[in-house]
PDB file of N, CA, C and O in Angstrom:
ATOM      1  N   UNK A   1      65.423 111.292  96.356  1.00  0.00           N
ATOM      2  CA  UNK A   1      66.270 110.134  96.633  1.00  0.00           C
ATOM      3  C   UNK A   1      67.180 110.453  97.807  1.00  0.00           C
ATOM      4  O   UNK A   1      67.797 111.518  97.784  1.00  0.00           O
ATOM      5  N   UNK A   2      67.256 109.988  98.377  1.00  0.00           N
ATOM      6  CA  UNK A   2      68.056 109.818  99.709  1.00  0.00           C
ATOM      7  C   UNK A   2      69.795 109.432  99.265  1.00  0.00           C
ATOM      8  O   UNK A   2      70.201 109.174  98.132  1.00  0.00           O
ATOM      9  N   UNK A   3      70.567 109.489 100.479  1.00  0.00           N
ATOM     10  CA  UNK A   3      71.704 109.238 100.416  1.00  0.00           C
ATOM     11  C   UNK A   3      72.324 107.593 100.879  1.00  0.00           C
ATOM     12  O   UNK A   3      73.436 107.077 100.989  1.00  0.00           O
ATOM     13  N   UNK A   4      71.293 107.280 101.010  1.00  0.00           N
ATOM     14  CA  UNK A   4      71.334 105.462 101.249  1.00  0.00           C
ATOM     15  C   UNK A   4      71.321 105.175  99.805  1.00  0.00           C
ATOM     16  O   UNK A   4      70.181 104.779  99.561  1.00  0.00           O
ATOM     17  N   UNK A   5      71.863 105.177  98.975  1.00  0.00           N
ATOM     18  CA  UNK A   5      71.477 104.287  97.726  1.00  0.00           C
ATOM     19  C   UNK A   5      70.530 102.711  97.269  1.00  0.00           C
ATOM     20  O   UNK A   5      70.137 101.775  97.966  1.00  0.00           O
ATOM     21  N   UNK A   6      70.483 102.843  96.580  1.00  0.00           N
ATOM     22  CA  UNK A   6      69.282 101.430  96.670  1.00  0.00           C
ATOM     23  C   UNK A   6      70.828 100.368  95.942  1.00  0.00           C
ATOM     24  O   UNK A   6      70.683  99.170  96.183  1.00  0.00           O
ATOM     25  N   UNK A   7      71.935 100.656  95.280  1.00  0.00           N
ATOM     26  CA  UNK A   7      72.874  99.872  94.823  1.00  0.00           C
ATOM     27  C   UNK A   7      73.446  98.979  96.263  1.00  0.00           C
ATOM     28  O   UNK A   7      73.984  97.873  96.241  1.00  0.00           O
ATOM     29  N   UNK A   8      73.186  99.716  97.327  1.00  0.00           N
ATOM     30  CA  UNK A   8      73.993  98.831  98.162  1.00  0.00           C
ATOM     31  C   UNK A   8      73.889  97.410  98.642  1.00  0.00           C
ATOM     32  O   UNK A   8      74.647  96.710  99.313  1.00  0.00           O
ATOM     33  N   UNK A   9      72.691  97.199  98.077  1.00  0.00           N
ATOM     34  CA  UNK A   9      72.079  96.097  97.897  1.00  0.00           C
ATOM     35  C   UNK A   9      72.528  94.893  97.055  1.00  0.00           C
ATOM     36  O   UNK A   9      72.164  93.730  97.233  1.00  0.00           O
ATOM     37  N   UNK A  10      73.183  95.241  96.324  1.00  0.00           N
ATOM     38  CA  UNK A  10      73.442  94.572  94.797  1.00  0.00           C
ATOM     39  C   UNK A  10      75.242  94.243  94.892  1.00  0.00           C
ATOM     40  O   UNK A  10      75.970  93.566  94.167  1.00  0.00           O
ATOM     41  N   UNK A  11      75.563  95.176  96.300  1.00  0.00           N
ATOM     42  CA  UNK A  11      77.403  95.337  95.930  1.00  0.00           C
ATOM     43  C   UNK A  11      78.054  96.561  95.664  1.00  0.00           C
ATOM     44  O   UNK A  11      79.008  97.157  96.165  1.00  0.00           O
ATOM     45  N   UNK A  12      77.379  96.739  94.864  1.00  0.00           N
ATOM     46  CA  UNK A  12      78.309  97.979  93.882  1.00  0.00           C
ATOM     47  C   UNK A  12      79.033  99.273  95.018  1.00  0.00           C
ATOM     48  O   UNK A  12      79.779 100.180  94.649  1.00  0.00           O
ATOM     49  N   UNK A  13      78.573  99.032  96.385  1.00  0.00           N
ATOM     50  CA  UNK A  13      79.221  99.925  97.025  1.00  0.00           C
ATOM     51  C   UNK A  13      80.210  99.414  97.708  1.00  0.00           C
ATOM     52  O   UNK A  13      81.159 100.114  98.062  1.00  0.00           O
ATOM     53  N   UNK A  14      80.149  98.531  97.898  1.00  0.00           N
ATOM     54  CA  UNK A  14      81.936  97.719  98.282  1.00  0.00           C
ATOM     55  C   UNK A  14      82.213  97.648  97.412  1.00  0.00           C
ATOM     56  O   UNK A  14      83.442  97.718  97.430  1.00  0.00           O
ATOM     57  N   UNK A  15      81.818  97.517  96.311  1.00  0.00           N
ATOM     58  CA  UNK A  15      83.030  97.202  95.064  1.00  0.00           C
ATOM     59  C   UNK A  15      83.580  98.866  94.598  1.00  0.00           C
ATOM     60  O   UNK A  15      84.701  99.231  94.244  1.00  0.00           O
ATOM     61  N   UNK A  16      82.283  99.667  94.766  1.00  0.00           N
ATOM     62  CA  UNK A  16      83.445 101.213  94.452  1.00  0.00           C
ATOM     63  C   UNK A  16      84.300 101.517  95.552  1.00  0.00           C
ATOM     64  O   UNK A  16      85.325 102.128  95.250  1.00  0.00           O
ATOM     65  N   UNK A  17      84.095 101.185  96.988  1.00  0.00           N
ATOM     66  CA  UNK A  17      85.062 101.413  97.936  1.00  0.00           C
ATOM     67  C   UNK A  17      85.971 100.562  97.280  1.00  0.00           C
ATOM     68  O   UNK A  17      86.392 101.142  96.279  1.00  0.00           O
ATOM     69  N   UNK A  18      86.439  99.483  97.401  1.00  0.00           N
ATOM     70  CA  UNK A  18      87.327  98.835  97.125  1.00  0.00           C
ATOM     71  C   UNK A  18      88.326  99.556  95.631  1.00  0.00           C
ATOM     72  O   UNK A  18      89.519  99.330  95.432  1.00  0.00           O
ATOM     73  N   UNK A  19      87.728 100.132  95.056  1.00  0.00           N
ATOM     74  CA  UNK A  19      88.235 100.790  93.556  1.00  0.00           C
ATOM     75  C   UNK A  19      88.937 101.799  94.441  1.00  0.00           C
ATOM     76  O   UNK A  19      90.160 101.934  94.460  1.00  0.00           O
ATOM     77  N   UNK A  20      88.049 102.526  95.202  1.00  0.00           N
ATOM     78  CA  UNK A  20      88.481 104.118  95.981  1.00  0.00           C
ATOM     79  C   UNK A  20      90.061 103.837  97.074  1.00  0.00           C
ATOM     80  O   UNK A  20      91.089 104.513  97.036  1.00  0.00           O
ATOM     81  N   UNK A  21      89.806 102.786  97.853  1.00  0.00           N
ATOM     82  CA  UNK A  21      90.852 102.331  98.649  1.00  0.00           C
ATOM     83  C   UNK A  21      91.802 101.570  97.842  1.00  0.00           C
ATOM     84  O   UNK A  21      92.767 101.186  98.502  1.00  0.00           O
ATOM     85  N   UNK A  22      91.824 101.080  96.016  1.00  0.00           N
ATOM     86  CA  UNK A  22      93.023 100.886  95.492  1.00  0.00           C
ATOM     87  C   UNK A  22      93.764 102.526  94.984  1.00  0.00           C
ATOM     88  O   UNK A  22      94.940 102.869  95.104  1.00  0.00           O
ATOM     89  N   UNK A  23      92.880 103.126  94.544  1.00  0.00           N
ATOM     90  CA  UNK A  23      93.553 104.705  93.863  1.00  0.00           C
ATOM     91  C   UNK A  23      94.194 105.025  95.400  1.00  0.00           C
ATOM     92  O   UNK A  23      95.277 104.665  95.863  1.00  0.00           O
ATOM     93  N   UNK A  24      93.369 105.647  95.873  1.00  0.00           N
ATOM     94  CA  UNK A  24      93.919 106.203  97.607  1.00  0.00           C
ATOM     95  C   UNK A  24      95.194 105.469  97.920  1.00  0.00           C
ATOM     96  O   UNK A  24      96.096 106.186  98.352  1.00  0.00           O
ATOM     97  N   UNK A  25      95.421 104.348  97.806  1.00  0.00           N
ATOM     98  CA  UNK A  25      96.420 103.596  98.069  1.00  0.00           C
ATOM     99  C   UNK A  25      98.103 104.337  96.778  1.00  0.00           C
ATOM    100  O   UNK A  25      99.159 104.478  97.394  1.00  0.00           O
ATOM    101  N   UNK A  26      98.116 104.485  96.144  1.00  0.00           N
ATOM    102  CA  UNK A  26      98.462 104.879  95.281  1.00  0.00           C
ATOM    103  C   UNK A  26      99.156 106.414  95.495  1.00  0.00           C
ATOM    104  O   UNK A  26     100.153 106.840  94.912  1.00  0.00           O
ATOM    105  N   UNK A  27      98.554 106.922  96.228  1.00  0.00           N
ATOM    106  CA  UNK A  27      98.929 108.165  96.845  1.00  0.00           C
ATOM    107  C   UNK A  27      99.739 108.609  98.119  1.00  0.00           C
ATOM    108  O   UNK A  27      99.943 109.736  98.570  1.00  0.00           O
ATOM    109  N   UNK A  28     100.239 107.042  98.669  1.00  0.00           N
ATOM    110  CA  UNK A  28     100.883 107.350  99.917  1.00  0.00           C
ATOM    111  C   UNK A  28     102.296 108.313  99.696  1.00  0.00           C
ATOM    112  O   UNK A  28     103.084 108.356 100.641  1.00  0.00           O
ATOM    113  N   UNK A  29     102.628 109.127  98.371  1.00  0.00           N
ATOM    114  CA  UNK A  29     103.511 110.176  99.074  1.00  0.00           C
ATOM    115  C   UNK A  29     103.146 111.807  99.141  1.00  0.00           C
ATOM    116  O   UNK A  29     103.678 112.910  99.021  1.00  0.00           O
ATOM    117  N   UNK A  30     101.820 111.154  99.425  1.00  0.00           N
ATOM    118  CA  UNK A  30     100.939 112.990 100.085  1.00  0.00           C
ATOM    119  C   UNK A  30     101.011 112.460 101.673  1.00  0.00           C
ATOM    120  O   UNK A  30     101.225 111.326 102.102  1.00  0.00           O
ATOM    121  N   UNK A  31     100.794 113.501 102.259  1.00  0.00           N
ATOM    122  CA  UNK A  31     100.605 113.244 103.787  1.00  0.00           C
ATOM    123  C   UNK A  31      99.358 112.584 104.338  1.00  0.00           C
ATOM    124  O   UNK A  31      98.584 112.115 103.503  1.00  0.00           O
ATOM    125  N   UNK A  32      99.078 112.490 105.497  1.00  0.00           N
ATOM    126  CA  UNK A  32      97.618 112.148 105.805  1.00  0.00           C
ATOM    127  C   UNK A  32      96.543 113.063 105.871  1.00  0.00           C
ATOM    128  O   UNK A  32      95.334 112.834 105.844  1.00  0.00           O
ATOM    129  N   UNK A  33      97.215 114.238 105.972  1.00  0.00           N
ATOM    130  CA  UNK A  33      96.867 115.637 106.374  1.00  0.00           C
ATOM    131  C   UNK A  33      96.673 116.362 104.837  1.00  0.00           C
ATOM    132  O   UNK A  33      96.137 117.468 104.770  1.00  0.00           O
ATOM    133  N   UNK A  34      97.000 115.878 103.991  1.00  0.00           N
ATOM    134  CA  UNK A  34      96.764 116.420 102.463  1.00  0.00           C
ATOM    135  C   UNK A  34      95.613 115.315 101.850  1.00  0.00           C
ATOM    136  O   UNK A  34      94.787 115.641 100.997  1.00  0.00           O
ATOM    137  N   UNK A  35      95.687 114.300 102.291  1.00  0.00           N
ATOM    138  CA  UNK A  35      94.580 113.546 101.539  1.00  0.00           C
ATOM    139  C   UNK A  35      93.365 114.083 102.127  1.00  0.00           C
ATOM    140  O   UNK A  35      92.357 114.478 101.541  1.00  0.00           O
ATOM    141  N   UNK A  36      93.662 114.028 103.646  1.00  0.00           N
ATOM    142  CA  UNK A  36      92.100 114.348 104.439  1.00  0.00           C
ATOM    143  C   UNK A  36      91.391 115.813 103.632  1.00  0.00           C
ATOM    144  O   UNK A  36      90.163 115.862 103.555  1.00  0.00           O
ATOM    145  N   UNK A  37      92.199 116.925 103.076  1.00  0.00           N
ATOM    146  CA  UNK A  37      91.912 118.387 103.462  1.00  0.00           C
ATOM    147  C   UNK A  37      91.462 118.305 101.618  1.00  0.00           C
ATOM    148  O   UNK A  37      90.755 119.228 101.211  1.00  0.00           O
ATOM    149  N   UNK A  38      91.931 117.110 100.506  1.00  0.00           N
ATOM    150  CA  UNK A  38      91.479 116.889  99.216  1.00  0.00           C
ATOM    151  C   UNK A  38      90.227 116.519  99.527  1.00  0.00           C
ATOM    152  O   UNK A  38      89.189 117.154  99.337  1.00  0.00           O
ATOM    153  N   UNK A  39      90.378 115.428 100.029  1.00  0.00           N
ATOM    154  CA  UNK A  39      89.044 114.415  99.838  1.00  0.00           C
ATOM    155  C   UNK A  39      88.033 115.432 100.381  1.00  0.00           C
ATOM    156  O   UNK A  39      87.190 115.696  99.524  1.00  0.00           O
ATOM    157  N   UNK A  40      87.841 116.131 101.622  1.00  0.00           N
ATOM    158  CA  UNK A  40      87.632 117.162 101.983  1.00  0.00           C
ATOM    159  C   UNK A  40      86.905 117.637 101.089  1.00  0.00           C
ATOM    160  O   UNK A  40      85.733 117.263 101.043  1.00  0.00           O
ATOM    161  N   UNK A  41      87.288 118.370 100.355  1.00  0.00           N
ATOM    162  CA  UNK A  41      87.070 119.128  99.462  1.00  0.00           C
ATOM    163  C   UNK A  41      86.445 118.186  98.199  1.00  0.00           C
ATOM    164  O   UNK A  41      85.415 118.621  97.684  1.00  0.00           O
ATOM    165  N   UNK A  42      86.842 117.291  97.823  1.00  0.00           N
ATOM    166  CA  UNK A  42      86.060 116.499  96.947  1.00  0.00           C
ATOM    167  C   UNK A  42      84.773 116.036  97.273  1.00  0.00           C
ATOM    168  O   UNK A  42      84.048 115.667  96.348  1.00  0.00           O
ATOM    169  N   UNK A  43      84.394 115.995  98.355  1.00  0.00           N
ATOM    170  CA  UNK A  43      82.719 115.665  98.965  1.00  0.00           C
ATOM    171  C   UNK A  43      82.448 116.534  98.913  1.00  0.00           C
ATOM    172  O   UNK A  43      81.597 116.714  98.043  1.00  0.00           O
ATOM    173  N   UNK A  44      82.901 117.881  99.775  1.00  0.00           N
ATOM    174  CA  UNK A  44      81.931 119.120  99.412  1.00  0.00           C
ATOM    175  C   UNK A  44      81.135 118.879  98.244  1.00  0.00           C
ATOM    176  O   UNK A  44      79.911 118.758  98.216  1.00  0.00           O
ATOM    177  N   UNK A  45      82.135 118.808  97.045  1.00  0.00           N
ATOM    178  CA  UNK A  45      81.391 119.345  95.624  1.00  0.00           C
ATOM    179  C   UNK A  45      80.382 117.880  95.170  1.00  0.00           C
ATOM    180  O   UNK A  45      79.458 118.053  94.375  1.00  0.00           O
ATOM    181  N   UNK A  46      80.691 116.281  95.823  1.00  0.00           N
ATOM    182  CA  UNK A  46      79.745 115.451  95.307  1.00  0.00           C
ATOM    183  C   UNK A  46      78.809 116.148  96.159  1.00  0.00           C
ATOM    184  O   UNK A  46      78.346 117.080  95.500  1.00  0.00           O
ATOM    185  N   UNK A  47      78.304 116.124  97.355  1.00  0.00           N
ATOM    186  CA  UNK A  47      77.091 116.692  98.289  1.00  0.00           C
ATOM    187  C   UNK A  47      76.499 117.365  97.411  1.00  0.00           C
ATOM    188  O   UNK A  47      75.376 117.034  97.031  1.00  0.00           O
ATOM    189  N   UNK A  48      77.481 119.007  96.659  1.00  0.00           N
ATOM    190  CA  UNK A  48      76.794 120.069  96.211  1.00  0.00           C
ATOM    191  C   UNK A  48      76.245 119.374  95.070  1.00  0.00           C
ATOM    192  O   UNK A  48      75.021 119.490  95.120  1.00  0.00           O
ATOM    193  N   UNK A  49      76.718 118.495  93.753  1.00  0.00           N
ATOM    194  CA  UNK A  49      76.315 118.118  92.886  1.00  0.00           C
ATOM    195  C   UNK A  49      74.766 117.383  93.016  1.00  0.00           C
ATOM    196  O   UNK A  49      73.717 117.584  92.405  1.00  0.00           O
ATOM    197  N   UNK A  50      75.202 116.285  94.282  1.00  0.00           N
ATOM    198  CA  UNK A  50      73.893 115.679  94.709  1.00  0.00           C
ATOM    199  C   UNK A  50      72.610 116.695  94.901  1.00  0.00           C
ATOM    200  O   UNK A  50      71.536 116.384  94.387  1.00  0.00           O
ATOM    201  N   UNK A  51      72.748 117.950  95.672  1.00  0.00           N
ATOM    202  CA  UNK A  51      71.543 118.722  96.002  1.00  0.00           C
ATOM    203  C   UNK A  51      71.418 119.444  94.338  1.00  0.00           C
ATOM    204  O   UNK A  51      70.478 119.033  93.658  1.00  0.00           O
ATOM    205  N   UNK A  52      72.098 120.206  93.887  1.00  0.00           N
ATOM    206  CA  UNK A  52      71.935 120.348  92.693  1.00  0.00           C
ATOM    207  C   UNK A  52      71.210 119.478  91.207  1.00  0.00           C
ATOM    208  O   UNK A  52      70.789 119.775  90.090  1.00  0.00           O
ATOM    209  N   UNK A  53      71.317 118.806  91.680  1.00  0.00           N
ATOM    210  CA  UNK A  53      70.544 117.671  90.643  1.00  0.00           C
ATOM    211  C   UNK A  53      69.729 117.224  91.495  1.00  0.00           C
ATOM    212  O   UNK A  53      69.672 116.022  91.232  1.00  0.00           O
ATOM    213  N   UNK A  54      68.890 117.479  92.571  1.00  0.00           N
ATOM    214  CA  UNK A  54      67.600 117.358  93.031  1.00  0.00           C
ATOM    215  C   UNK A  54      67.614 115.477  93.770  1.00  0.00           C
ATOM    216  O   UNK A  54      66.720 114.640  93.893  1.00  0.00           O
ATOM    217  N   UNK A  55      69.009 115.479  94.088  1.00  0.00           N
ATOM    218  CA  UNK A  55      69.318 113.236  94.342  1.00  0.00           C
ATOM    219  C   UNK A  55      69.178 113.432  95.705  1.00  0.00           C
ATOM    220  O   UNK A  55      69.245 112.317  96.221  1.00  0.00           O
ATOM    221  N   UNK A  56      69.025 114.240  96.509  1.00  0.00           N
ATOM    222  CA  UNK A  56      68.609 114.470  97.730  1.00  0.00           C
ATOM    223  C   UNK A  56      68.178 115.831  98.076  1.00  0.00           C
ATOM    224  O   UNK A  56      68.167 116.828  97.354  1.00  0.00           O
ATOM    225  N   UNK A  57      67.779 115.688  99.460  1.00  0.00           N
ATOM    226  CA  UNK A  57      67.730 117.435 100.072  1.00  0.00           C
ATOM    227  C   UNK A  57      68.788 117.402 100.775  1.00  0.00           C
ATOM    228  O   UNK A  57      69.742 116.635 100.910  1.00  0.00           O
ATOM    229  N   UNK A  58      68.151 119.220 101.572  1.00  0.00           N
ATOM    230  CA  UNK A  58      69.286 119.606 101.986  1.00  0.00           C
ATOM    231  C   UNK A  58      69.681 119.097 103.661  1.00  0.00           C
ATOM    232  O   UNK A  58      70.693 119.057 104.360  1.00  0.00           O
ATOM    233  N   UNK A  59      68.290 118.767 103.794  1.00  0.00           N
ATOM    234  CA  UNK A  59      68.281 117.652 105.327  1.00  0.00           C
ATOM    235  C   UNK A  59      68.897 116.236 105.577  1.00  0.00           C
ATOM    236  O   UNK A  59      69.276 115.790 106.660  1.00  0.00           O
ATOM    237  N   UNK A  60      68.922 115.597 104.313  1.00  0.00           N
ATOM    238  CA  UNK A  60      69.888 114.416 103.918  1.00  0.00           C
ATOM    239  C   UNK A  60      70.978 114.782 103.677  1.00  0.00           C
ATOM    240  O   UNK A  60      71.968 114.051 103.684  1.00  0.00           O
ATOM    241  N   UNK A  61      70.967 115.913 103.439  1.00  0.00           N
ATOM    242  CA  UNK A  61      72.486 116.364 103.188  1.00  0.00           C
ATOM    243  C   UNK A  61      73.205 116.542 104.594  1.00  0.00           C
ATOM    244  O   UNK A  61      74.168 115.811 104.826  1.00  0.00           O
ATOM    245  N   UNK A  62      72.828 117.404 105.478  1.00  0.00           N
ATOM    246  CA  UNK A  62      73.039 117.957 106.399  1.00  0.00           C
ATOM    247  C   UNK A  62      72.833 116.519 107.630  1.00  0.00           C
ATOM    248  O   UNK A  62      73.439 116.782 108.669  1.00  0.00           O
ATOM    249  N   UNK A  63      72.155 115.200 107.671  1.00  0.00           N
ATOM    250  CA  UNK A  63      71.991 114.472 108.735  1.00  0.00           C
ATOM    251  C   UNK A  63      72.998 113.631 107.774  1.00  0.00           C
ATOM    252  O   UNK A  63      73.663 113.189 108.711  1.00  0.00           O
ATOM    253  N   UNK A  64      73.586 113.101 106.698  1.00  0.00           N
ATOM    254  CA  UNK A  64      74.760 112.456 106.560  1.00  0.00           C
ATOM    255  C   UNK A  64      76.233 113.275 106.921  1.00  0.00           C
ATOM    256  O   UNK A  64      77.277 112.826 107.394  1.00  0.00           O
ATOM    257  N   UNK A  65      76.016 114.092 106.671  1.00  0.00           N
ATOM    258  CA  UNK A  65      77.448 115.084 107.494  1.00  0.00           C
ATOM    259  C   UNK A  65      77.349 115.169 108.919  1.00  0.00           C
ATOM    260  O   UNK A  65      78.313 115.368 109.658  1.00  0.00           O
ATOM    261  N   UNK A  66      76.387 115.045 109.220  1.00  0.00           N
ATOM    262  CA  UNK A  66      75.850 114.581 110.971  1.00  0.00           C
ATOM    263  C   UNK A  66      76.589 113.608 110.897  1.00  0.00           C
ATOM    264  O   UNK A  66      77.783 113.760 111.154  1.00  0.00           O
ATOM    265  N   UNK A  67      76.051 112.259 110.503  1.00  0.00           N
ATOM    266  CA  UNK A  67      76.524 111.227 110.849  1.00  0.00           C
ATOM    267  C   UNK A  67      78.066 110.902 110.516  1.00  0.00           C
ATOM    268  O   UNK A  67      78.615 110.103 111.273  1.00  0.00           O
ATOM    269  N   UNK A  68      78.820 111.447 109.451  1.00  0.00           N
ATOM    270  CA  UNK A  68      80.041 110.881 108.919  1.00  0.00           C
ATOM    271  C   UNK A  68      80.467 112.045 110.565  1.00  0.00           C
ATOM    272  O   UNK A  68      81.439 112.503 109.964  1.00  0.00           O
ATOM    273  N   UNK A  69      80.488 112.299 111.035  1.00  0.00           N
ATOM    274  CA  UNK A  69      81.018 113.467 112.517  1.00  0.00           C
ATOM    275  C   UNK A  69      80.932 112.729 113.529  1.00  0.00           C
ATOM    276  O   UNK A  69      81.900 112.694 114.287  1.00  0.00           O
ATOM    277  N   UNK A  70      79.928 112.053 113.778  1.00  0.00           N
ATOM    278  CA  UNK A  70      79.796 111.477 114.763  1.00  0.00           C
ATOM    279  C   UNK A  70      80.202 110.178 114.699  1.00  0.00           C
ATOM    280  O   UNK A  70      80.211 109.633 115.803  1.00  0.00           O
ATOM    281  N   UNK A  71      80.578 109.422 113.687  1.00  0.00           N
ATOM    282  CA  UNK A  71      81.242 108.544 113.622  1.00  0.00           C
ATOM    283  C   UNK A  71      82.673 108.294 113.316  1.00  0.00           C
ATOM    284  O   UNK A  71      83.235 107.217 113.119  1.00  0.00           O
ATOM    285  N   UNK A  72      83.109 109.395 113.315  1.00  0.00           N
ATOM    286  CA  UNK A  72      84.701 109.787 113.277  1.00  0.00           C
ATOM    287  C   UNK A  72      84.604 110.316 114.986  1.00  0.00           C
ATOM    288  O   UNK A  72      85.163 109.612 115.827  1.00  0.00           O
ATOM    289  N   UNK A  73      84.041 111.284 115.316  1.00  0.00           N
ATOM    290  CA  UNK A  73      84.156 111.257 116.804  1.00  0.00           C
ATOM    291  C   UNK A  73      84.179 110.541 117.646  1.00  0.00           C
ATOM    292  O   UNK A  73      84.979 110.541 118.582  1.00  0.00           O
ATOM    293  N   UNK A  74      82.946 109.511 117.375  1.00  0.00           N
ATOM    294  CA  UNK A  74      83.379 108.313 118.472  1.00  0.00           C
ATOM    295  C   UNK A  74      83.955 107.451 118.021  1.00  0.00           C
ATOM    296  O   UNK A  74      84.447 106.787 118.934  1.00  0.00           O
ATOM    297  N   UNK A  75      84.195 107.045 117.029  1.00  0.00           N
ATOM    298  CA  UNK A  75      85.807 105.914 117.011  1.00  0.00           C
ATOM    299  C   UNK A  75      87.180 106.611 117.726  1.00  0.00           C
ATOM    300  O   UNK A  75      87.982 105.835 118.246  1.00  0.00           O
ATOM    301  N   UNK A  76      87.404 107.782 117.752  1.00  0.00           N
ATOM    302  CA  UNK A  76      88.364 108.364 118.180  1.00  0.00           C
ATOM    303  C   UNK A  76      87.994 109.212 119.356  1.00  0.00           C
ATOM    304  O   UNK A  76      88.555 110.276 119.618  1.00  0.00           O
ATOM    305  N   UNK A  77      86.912 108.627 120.126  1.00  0.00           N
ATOM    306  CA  UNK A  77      86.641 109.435 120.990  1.00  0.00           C
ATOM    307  C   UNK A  77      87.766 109.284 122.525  1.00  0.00           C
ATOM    308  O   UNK A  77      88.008 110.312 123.158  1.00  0.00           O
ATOM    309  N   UNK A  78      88.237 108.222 122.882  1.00  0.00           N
ATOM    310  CA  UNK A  78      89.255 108.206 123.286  1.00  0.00           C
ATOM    311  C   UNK A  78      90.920 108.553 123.179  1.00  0.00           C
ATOM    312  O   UNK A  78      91.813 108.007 123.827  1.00  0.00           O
ATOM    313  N   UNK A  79      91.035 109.432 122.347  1.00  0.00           N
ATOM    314  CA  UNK A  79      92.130 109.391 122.051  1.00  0.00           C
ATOM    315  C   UNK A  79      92.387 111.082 122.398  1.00  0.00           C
ATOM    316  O   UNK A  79      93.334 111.655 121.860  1.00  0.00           O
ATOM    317  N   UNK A  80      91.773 111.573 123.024  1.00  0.00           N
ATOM    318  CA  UNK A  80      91.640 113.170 123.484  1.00  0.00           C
ATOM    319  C   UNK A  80      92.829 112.946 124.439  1.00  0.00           C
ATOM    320  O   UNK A  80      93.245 113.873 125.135  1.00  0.00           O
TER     321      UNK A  80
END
């Protein structure tokens, strides 16, 4: 299984963002710099869980961390 889910189809992934961006919200007296270096750390271990339970490889693993990079790079690619 890949890291595209087949739910995104149906919703359920705006509707868990939307759950994720009410908790997150909830937390504005950590820094920006403490949420980034959690959350951080909280994907590591979904990724590791995902390859561990066989819900992707390690090439889906490795070309979505591609992509979440390169799409934080170039939205902010001007700002160097």
């Amino acid at each position: 299984m890949s890291l595209q889910d087949s739910t995104d189809m149906d919703g359920t992934t705006e509707e868990c963002l939307d759950e994720i961006n009410d908790f997150v919200a909830t937390l504005d007296h950590y820094s920006l710099t403490t949420l980034a270096v959690a959350m951080r750390v909280h994907l590591e271990n979904l990724l590791r869980a995902l390859l561990e339970r066989d819900l992707c490889t390690r090439e889906q693993t490795r070309e979505f961390v591609r992509a979440l990079k390169r799409a934080v790079l170039e939205e902010n690619e001007g700002d160097d």
